[in-house]
TIBA-186040 format. One record per residue (C-alpha): residue number from 1; residue in three letters; y, x, z. Coordinates in steps of 0.1 Angstrom, whole numbers. Layout:
+-------+--------+-------+-------+-------+
: fitor : lumtor :    c2 :    c1 :    c3 :
+-------+--------+-------+-------+-------+
:   NUM :    ALA :     Y :     X :     Z :
...
+-------+--------+-------+-------+-------+
% end
This chain:
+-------+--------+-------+-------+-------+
: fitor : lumtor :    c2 :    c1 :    c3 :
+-------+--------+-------+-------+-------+
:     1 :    UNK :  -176 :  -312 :   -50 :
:     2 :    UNK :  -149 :  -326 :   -26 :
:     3 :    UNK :  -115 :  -303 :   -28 :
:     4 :    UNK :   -97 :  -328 :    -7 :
:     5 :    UNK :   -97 :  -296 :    20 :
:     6 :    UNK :   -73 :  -276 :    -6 :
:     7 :    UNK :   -38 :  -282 :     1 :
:     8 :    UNK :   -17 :  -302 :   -21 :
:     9 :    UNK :    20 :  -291 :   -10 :
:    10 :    UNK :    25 :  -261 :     8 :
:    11 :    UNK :    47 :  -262 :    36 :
:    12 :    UNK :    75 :  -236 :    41 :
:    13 :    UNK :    70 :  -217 :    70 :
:    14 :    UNK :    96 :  -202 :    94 :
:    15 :    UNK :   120 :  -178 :    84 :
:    16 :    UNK :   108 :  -143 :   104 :
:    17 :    UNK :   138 :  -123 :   116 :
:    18 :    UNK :   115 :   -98 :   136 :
:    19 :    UNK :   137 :   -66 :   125 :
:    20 :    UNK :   124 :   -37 :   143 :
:    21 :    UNK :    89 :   -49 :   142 :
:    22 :    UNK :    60 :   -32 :   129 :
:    23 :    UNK :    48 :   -43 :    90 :
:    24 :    UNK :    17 :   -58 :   106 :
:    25 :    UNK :    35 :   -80 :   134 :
:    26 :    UNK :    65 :   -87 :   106 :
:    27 :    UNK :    37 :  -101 :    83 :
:    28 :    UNK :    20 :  -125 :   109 :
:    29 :    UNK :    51 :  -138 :   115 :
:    30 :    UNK :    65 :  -143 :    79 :
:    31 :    UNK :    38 :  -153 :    58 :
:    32 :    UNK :    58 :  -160 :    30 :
:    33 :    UNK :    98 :  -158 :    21 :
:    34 :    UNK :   112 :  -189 :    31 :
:    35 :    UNK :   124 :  -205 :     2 :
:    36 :    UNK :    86 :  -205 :   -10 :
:    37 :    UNK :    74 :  -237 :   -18 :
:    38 :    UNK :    43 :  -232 :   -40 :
:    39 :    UNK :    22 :  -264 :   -51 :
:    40 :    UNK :   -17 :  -256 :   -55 :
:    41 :    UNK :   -26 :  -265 :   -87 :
:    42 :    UNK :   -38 :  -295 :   -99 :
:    43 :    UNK :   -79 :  -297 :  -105 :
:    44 :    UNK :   -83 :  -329 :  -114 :
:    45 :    UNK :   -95 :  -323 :  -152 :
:    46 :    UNK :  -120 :  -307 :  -134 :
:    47 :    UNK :  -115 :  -270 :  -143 :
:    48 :    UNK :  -117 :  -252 :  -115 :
:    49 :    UNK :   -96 :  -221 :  -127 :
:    50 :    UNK :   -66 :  -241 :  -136 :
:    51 :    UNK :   -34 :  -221 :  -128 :
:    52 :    UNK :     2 :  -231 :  -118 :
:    53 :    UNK :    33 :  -223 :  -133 :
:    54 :    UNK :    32 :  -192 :  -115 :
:    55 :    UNK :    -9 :  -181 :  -123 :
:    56 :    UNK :   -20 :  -190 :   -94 :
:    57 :    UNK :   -58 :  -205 :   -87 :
:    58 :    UNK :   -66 :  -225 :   -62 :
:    59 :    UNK :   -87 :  -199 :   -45 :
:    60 :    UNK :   -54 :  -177 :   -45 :
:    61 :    UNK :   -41 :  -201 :   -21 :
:    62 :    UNK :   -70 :  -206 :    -4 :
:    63 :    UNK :   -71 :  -169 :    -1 :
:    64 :    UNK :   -32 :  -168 :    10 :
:    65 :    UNK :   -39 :  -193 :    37 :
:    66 :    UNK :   -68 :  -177 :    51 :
:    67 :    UNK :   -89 :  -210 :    40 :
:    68 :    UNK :  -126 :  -195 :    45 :
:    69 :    UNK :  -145 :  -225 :    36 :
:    70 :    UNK :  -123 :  -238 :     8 :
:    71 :    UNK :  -129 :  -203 :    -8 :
:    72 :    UNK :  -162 :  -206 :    -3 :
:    73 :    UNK :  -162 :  -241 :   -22 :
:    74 :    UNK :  -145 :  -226 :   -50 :
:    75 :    UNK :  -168 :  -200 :   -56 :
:    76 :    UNK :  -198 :  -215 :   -55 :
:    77 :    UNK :  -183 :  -238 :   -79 :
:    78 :    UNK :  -180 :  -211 :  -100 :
:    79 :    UNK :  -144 :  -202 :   -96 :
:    80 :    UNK :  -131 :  -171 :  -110 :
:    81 :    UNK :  -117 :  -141 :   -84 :
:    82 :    UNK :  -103 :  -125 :  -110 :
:    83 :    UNK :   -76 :  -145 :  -126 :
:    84 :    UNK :   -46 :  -127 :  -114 :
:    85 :    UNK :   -10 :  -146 :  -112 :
:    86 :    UNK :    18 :  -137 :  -133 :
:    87 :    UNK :    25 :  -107 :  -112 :
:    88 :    UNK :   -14 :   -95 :  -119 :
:    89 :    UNK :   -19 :  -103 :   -81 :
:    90 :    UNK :   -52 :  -116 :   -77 :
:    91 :    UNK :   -69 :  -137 :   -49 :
:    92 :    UNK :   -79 :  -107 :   -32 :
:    93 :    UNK :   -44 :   -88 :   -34 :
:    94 :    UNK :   -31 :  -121 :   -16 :
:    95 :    UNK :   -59 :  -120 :    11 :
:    96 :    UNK :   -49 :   -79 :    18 :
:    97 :    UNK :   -13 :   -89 :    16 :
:    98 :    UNK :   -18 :  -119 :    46 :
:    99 :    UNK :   -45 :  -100 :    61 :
:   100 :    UNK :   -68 :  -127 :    58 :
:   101 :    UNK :  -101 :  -101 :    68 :
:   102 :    UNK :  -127 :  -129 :    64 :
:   103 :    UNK :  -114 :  -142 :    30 :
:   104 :    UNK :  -108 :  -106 :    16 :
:   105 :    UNK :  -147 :  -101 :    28 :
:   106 :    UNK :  -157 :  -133 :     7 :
:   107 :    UNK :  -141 :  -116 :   -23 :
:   108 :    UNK :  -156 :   -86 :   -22 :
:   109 :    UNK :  -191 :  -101 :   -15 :
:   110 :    UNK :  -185 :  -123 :   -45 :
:   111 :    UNK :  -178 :   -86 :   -64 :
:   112 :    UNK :  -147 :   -94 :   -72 :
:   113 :    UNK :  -121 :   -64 :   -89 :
:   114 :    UNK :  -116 :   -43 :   -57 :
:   115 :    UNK :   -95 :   -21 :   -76 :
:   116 :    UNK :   -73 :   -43 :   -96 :
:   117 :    UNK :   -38 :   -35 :  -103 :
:   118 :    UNK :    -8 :   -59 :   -99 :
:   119 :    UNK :    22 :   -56 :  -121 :
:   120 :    UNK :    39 :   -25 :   -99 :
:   121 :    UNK :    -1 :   -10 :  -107 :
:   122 :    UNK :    -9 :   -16 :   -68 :
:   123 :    UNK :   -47 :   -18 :   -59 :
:   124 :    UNK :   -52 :   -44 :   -28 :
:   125 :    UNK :   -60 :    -8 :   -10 :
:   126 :    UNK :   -21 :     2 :   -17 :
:   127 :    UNK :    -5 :   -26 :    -2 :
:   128 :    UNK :   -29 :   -26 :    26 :
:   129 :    UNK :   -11 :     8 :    29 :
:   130 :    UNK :    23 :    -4 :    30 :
:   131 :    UNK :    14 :   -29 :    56 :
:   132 :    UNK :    -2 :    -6 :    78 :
:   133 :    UNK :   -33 :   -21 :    79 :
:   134 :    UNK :   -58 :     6 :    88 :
:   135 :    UNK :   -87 :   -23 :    90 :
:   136 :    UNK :   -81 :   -35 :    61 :
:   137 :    UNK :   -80 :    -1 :    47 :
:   138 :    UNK :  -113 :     8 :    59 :
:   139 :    UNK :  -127 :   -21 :    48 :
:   140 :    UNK :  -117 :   -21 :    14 :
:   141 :    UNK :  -124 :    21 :    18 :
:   142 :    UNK :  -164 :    12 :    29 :
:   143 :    UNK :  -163 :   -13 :     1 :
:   144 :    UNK :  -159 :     6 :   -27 :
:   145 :    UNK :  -122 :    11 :   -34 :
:   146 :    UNK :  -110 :    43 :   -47 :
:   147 :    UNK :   -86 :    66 :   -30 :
:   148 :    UNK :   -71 :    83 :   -59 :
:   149 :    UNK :   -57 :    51 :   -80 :
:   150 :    UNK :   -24 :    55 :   -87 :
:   151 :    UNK :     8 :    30 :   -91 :
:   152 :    UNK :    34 :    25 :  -117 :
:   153 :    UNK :    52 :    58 :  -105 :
:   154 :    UNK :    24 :    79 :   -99 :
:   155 :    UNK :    13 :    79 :   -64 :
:   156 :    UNK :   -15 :    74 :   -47 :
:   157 :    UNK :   -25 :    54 :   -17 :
:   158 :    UNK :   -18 :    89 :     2 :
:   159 :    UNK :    15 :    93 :   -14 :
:   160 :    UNK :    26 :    58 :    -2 :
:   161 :    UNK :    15 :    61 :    32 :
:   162 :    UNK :    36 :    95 :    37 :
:   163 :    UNK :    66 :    76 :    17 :
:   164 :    UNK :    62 :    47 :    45 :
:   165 :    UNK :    53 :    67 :    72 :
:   166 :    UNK :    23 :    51 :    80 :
:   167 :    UNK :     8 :    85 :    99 :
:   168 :    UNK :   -26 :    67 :   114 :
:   169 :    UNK :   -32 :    55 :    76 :
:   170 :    UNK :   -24 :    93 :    61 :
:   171 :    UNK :   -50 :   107 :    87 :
:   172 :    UNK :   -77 :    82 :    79 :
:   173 :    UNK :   -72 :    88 :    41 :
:   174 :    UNK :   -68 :   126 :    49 :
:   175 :    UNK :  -101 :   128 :    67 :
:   176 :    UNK :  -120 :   109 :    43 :
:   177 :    UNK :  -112 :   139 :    12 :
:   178 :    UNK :   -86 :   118 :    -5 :
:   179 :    UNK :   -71 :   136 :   -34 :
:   180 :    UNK :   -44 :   159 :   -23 :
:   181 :    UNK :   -31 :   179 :   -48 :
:   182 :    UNK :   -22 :   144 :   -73 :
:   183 :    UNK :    20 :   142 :   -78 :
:   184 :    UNK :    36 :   115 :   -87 :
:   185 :    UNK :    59 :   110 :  -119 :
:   186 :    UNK :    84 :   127 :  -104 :
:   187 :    UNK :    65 :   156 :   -96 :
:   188 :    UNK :    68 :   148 :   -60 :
:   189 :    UNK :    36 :   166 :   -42 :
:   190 :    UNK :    22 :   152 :    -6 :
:   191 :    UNK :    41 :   179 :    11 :
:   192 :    UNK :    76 :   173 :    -3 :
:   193 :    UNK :    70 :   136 :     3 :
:   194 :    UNK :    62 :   144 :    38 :
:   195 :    UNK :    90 :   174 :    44 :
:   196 :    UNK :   115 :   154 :    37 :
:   197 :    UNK :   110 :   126 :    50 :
:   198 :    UNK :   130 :   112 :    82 :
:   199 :    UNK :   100 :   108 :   100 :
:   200 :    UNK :    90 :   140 :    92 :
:   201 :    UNK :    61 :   149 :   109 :
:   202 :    UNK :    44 :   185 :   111 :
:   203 :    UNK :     9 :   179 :   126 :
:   204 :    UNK :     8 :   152 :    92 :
:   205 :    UNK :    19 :   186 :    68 :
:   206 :    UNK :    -4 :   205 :    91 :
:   207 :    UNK :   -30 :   183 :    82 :
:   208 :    UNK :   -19 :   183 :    44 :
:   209 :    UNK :   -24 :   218 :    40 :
:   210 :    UNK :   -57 :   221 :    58 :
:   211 :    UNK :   -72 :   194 :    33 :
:   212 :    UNK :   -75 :   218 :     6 :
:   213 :    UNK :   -37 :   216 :    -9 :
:   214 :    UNK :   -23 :   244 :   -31 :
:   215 :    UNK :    11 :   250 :   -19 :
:   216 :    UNK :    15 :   270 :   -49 :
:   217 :    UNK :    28 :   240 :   -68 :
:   218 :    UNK :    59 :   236 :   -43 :
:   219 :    UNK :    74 :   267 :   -51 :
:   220 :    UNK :   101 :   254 :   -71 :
:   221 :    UNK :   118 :   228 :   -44 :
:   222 :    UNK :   104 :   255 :   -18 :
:   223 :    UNK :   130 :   284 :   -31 :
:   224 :    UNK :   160 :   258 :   -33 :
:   225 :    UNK :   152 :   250 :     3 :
:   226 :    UNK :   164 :   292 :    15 :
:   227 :    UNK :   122 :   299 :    18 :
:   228 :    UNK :   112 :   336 :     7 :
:   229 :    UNK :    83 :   327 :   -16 :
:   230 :    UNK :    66 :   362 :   -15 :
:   231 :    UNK :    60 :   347 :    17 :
:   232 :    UNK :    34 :   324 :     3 :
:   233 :    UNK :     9 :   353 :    -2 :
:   234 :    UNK :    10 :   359 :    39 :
:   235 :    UNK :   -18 :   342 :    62 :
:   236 :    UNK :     9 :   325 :    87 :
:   237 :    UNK :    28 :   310 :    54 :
:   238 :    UNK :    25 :   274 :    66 :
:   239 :    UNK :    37 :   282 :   100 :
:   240 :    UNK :    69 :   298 :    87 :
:   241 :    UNK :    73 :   271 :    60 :
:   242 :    UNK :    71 :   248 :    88 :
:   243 :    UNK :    98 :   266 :   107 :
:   244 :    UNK :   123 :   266 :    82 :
:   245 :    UNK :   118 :   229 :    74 :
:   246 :    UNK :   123 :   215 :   113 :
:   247 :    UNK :   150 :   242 :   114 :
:   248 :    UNK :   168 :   223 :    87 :
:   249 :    UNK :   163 :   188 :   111 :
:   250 :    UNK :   171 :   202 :   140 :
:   251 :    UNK :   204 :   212 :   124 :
:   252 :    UNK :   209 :   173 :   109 :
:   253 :    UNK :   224 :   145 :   133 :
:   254 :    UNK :   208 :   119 :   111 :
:   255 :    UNK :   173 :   140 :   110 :
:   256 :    UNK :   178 :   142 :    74 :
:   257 :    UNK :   182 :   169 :    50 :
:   258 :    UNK :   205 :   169 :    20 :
:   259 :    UNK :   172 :   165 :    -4 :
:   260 :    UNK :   162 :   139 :    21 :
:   261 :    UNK :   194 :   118 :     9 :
:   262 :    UNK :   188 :   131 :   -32 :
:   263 :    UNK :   152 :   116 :   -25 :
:   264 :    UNK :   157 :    84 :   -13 :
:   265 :    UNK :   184 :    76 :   -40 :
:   266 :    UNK :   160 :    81 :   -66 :
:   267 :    UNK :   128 :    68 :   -53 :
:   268 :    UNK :   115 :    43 :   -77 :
:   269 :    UNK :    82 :    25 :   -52 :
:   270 :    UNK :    97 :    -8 :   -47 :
:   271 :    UNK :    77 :   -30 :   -21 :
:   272 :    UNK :    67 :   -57 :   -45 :
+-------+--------+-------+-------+-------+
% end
């Protein structure tokens, strides 16, 4: 089989100042930090799962570049999908990450690992999250990856997508009975992730709360915010939660509260 197709040297690509723009744009733009210059791996002894200094296959650049037919050539040359890089990022965490939709459909179809975890314990599913991706996301969803997988600090695909507020992605994970009730390491529920947010948005803790969550379990960072917890017995409970909460915005210039600040100085998700 020919690989002449597979590129030798990869080329550096512009460096993407698009501040402001949205994770999806930001990523079409800057398909990799600009002082990346990989090299594909040689094949020449004829293994086709040799790796780089770095782990990397020459289907996980085929897979970064969005090279279809080059992938396809791999794997039918019996080319592993599963050999992940040094980072544990496979091929098909690199296709999610460049939202390359046809590759990441050749993976899957090959049955590749759809819920393999990279070294931060990310599924492809999670950084399709943090990019915002809601195709992606629904692809991978209808494909068989699970909802409730978890990341080096505990949180879930959900948890992420209210930490990044990525509100279309909560509702589609929301409406499709993902797990509410998981915390993360820090014992950070959905709901506390969400309230104190600076994008905090009530329809999204509106829609929390409906999905079956058991507010019971907020009752310590509840009382420190002022909130009356025999309160939480009463039928209107979320609609006077949610009062005192926007209260507490309303009343901030920045739109943050004080455990807004405590949060984000000891979140520990770092965008891998």
């Amino acid at each position: 089989m020919s690989l002449s197709s597979v590129p030798k040297t990869m080329k550096k690509n512009s460096f993407c100042s698009a501040r402001g723009a949205s994770p999806q744009i930001h990523r079409r733009l800057c398909r990799q930090r600009s002082n990346s210059l990989s090299m594909c791996p040689s094949i020449s002894n004829g293994d086709i799962n040799s790796q780089d200094v770095k782990g990397r296959t020459a289907l996980f650049y085929a897979a970064r570049y969005g090279q279809l037919e080059v992938a396809r050539s791999l794997l039918g040359a019996g080319c592993d999908p599963n050999i992940s890089d040094k980072n544990c990022n496979t091929p098909l965490h690199e296709a999610v990450e460049k939202s390359e939709r046809d590759v990441t459909k050749l993976l899957i179809k090959t049955g590749c690992n759809i819920n393999a975890k990279n070294i931060m314990g990310q599924t492809p599913l999670m950084r399709a999250v943090v990019y915002d991706d809601i195709e992606m996301i629904k692809l991978l969803h209808n494909s068989g990856a699970h909802l409730e997988e978890t990341d080096c600090t505990g949180k879930t695909a959900l948890l992420i997508g209210l930490q990044e507020a990525r509100e279309k992605v909560c509702v589609y994970l929301l409406r499709n009975g993902c797990d509410v009730n998981i915390q993360d390491r820090l014992g950070q529920s959905a709901l506390y992730i969400a309230s104190h947010s600076a994008s905090a948005n009530i329809g999204l803790m509106r829609r929390i709360v409906r999905s079956g969550y058991r507010i019971q379990k907020d009752k310590d960072w509840i009382k420190k915010s002022g909130f009356n917890l025999s309160l939480l017995e009463e039928k209107n409970v979320f609609k006077v939660l949610m009062q005192k909460i926007t209260k507490k915005f309303d009343n901030s210039k920045s739109g943050k509260t004080a455990f807004t600040a405590s949060y984000a100085d000891r979140r520990l998700y770092i965008d891998g």
